[in-house]
mmCIF file as gemmi writes it, N, C-alpha and C atoms, coordinates in Angstrom:
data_model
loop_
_atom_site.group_PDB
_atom_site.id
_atom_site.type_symbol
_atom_site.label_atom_id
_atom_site.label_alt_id
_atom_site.label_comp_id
_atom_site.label_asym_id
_atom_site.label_entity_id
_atom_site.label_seq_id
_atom_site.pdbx_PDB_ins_code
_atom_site.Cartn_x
_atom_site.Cartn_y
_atom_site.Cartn_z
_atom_site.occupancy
_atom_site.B_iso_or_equiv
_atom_site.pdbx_formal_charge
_atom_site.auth_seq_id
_atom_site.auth_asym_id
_atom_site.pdbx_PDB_model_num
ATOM 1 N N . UNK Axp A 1 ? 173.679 86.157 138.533 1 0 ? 1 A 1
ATOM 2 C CA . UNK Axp A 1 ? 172.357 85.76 138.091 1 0 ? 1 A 1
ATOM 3 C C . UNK Axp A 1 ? 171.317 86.629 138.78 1 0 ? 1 A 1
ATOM 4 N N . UNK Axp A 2 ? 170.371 87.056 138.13 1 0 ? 2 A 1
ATOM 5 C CA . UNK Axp A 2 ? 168.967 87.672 138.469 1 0 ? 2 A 1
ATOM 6 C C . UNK Axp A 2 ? 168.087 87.51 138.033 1 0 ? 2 A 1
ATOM 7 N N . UNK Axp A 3 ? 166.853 88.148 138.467 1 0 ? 3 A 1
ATOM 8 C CA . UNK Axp A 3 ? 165.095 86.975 138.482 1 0 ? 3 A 1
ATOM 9 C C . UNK Axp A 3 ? 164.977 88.113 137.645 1 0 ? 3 A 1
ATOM 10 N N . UNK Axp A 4 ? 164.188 88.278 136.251 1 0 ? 4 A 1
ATOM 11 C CA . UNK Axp A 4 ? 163.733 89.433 135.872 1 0 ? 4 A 1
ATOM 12 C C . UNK Axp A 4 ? 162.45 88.825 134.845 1 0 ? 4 A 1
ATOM 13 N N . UNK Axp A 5 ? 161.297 89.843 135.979 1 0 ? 5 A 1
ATOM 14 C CA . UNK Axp A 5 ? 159.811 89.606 135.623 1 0 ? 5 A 1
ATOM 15 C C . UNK Axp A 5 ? 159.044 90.35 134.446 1 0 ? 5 A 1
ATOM 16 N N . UNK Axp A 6 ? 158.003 89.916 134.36 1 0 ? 6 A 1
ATOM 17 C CA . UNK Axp A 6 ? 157.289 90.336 132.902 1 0 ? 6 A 1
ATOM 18 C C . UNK Axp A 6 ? 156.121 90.967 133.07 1 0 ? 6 A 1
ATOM 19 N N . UNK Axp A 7 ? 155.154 91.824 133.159 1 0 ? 7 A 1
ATOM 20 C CA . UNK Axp A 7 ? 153.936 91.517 133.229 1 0 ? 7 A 1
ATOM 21 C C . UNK Axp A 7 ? 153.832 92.404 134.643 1 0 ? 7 A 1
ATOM 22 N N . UNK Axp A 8 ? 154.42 91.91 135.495 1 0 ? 8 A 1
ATOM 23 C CA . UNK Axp A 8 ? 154.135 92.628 137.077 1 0 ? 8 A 1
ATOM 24 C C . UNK Axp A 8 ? 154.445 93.691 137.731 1 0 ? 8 A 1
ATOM 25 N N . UNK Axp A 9 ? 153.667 94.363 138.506 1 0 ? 9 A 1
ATOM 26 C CA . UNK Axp A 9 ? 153.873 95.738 138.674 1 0 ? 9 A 1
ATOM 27 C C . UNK Axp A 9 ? 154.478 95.815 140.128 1 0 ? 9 A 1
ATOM 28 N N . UNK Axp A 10 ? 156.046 95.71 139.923 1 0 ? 10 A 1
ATOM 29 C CA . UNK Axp A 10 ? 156.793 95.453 141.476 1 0 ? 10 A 1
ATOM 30 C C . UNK Axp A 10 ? 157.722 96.452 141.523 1 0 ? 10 A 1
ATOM 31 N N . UNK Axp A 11 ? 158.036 96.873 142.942 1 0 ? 11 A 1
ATOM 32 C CA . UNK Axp A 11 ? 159.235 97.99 143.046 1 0 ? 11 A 1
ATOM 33 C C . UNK Axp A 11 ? 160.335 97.49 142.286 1 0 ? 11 A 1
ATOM 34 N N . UNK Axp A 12 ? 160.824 98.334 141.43 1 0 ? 12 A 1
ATOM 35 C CA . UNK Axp A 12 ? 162.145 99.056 140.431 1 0 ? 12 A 1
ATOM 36 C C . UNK Axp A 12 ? 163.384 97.696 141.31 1 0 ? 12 A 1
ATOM 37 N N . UNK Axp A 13 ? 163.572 97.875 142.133 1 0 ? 13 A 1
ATOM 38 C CA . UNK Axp A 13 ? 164.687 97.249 142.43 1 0 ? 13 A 1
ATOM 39 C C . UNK Axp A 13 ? 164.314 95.509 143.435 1 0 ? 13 A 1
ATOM 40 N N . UNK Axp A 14 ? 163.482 95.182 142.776 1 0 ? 14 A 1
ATOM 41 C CA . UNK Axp A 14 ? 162.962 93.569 142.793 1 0 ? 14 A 1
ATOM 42 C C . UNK Axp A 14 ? 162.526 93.448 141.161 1 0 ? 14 A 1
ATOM 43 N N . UNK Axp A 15 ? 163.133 94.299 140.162 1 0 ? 15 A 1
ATOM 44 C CA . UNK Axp A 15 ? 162.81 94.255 138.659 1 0 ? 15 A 1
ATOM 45 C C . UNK Axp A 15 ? 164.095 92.916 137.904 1 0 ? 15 A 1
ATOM 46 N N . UNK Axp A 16 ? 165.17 92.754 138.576 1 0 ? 16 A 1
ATOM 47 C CA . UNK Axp A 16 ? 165.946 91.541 138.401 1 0 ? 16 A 1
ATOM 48 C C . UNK Axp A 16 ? 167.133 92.04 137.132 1 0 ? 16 A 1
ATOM 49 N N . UNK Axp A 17 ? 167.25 93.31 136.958 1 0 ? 17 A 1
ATOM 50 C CA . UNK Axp A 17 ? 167.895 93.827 135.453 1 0 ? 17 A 1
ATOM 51 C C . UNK Axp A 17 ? 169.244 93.899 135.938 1 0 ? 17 A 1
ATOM 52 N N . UNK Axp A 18 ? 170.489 93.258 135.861 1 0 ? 18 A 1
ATOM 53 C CA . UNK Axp A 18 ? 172.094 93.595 136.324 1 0 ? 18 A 1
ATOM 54 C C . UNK Axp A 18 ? 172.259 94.408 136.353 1 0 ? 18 A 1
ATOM 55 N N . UNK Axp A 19 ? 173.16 95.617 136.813 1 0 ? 19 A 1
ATOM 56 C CA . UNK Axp A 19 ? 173.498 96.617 136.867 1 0 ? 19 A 1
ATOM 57 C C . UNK Axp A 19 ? 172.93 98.022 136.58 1 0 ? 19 A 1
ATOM 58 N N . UNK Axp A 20 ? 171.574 97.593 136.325 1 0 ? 20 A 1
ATOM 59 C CA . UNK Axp A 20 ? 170.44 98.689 135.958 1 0 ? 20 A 1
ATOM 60 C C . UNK Axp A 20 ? 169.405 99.162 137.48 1 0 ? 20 A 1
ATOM 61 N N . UNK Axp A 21 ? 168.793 98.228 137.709 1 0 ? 21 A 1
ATOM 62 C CA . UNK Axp A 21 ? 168.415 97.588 138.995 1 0 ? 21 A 1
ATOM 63 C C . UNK Axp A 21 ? 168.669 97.015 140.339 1 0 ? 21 A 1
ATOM 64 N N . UNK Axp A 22 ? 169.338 96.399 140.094 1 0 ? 22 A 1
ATOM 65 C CA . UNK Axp A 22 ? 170.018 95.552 141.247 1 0 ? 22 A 1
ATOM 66 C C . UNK Axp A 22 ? 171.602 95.464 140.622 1 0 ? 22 A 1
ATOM 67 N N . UNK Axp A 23 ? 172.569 95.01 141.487 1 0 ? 23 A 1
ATOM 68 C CA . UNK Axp A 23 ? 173.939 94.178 140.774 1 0 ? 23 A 1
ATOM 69 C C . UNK Axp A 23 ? 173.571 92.421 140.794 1 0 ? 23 A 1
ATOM 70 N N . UNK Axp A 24 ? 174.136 92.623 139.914 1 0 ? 24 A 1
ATOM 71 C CA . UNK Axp A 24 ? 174.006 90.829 139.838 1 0 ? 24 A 1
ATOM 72 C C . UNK Axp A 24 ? 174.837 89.855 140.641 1 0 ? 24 A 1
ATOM 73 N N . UNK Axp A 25 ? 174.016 88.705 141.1 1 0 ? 25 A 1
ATOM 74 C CA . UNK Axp A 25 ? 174.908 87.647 142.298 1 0 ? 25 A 1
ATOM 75 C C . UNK Axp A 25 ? 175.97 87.392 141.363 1 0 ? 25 A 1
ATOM 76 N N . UNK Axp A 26 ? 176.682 86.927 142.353 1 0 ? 26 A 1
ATOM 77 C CA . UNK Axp A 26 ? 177.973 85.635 142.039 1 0 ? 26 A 1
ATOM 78 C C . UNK Axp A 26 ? 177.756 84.706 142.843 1 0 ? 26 A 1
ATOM 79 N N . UNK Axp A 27 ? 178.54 83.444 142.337 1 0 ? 27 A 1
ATOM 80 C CA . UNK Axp A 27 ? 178.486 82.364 143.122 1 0 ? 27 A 1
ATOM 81 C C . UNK Axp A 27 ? 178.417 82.537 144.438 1 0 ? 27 A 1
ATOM 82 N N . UNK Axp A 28 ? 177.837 81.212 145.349 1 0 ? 28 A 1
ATOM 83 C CA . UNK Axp A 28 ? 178.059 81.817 146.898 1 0 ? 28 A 1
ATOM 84 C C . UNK Axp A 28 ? 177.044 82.818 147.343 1 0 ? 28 A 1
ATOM 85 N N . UNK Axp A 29 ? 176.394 84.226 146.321 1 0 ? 29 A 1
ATOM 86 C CA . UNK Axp A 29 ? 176.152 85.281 146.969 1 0 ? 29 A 1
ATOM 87 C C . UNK Axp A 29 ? 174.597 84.815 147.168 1 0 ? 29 A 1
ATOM 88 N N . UNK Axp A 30 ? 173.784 85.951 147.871 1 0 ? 30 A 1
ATOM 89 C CA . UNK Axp A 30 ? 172.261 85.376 148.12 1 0 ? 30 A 1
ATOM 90 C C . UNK Axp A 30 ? 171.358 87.079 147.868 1 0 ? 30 A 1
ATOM 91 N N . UNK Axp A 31 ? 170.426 86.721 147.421 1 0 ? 31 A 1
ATOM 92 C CA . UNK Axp A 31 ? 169.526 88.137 147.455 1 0 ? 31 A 1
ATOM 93 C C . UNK Axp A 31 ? 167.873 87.417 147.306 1 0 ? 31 A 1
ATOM 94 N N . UNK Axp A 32 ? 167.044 88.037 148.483 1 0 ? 32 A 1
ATOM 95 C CA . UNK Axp A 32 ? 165.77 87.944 148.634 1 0 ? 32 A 1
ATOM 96 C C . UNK Axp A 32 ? 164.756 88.778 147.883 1 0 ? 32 A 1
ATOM 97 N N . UNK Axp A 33 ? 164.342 88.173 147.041 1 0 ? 33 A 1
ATOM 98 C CA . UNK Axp A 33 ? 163.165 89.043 146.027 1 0 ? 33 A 1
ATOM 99 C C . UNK Axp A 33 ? 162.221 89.228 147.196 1 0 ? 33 A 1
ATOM 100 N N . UNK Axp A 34 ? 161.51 90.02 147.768 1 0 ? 34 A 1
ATOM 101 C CA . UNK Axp A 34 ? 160.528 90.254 148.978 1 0 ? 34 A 1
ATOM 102 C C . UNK Axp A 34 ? 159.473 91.522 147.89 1 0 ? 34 A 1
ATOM 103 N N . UNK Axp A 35 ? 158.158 90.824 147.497 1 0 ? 35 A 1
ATOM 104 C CA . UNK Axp A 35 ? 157.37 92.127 147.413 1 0 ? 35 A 1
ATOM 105 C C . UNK Axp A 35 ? 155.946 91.351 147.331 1 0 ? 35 A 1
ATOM 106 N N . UNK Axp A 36 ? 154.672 92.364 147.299 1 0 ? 36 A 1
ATOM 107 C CA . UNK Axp A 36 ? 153.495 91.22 147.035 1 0 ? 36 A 1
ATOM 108 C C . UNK Axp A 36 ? 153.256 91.672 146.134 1 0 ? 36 A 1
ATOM 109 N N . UNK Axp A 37 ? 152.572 90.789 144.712 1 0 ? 37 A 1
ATOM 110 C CA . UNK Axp A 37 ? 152.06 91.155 143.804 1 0 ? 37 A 1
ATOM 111 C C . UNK Axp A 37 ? 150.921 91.869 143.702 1 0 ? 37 A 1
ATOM 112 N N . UNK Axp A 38 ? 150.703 92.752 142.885 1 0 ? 38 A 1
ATOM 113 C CA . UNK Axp A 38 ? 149.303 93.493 143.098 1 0 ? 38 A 1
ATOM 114 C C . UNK Axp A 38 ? 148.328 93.035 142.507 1 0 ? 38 A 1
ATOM 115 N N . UNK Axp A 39 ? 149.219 92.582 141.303 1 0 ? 39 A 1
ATOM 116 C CA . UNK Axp A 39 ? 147.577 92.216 140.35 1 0 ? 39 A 1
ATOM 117 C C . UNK Axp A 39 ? 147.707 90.411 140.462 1 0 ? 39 A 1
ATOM 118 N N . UNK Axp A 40 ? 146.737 90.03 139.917 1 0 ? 40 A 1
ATOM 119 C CA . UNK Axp A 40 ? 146.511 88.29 139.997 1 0 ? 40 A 1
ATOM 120 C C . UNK Axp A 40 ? 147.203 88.381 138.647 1 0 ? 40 A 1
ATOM 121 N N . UNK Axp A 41 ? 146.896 86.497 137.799 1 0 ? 41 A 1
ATOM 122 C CA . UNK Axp A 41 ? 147.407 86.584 136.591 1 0 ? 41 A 1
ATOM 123 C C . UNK Axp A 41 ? 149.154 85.812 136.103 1 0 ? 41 A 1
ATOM 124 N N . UNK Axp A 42 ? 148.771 85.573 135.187 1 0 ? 42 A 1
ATOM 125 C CA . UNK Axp A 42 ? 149.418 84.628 134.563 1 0 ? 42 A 1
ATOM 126 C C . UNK Axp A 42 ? 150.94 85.249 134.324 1 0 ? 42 A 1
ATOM 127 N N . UNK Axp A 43 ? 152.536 85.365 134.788 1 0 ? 43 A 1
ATOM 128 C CA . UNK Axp A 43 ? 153.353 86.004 134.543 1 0 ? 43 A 1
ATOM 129 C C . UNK Axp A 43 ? 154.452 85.243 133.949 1 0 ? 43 A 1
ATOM 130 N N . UNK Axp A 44 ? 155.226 85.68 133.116 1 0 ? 44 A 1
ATOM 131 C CA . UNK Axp A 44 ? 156.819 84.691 133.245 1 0 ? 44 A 1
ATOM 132 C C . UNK Axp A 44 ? 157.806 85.472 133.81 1 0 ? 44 A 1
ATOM 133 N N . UNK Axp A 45 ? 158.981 85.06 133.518 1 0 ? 45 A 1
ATOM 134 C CA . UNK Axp A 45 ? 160.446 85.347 133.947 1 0 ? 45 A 1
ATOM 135 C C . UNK Axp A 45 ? 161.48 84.646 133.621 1 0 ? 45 A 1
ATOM 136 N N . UNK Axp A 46 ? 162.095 85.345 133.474 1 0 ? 46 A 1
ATOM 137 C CA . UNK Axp A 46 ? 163.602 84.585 133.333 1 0 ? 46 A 1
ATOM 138 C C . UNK Axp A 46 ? 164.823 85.002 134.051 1 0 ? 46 A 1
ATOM 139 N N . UNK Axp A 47 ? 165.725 84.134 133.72 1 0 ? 47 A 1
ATOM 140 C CA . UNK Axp A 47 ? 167.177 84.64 134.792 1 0 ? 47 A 1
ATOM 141 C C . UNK Axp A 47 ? 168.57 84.378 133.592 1 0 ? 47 A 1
């Protein structure tokens, strides 16, 4: 599973895309999205 955002202008690899971007968790596994947003504003996401 991965977080993948819409709208926001964040480093390439906090972008949440499987194997494009990041690898994707498995059960058990853990990964910290860490970035600050730049712009304000209304965003979605999905996983």
């Amino acid at each position: 599973t991965t977080v993948h955002w819409h709208g926001l202008r964040i480093p390439n690899a906090m972008d949440g895309v499987p194997f494009l971007t990041q690898l994707m968790s498995i059960p058990d596994d853990k990964f910290d999205y860490a970035f600050t947003p730049p712009d304000a504003g209304t965003f979605w996401y999905h996983s």
